[in-house]
C-alpha positions in Angstrom: -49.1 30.5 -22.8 -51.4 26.9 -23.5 -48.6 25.6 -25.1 -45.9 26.2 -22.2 -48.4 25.2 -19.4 -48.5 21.5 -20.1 -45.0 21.6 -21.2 -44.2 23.2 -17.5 -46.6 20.9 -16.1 -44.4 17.7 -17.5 -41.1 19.4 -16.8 -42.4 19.9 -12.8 -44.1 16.2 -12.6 -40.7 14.9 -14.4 -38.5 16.6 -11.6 -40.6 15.4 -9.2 -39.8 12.0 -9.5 -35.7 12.1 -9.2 -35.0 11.3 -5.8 -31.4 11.8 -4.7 -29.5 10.2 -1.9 -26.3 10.5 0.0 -24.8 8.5 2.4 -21.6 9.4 4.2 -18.3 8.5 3.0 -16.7 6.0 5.5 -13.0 6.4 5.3 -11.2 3.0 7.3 -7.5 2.2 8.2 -5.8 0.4 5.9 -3.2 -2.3 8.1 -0.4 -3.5 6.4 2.7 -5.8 8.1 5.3 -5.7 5.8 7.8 -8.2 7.5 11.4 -7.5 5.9 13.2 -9.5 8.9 13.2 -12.2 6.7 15.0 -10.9 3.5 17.5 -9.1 5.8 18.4 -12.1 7.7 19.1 -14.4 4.8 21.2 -11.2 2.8 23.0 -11.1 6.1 23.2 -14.7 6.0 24.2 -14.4 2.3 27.0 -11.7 2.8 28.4 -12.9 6.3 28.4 -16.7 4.8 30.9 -15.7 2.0 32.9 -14.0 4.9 32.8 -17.1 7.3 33.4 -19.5 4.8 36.7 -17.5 3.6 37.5 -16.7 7.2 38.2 -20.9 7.5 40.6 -21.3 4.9 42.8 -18.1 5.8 45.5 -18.6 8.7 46.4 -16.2 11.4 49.3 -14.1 11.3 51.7 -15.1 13.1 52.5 -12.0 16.3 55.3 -10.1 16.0 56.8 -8.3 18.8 57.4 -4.6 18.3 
């Protein structure tokens, strides 16, 4: 019993020196703008160029009557 008293004694005096805190967790919004308008307008660009560009050197049919 002497030897687990002071043995106790630093074990108690050891432990009662941690200090633990907690704070809340703040969760925030993330915002994010992702702005596509641009890459869709110059693919539509892109694809309806090709088309406008062929559309120029192609002639109309001439109208038949049925």
């Amino acid at each position: 019993m002497r030897k687990l008293a002071p043995l106790l004694a630093l074990a108690l005096g050891a432990t009662g020196c941690v200090t633990v805190r907690t704070e809340p967790i703040e969760v925030k919004p993330i915002h994010i703008t992702v702005d596509v308008n641009v890459r869709m307008q110059n693919a539509l660009e892109d694809f309806f160029g090709d088309l406008d560009r062929r559309s120029a050197t192609l002639r109309e049919l001439p109208e038949s009557d049925n």
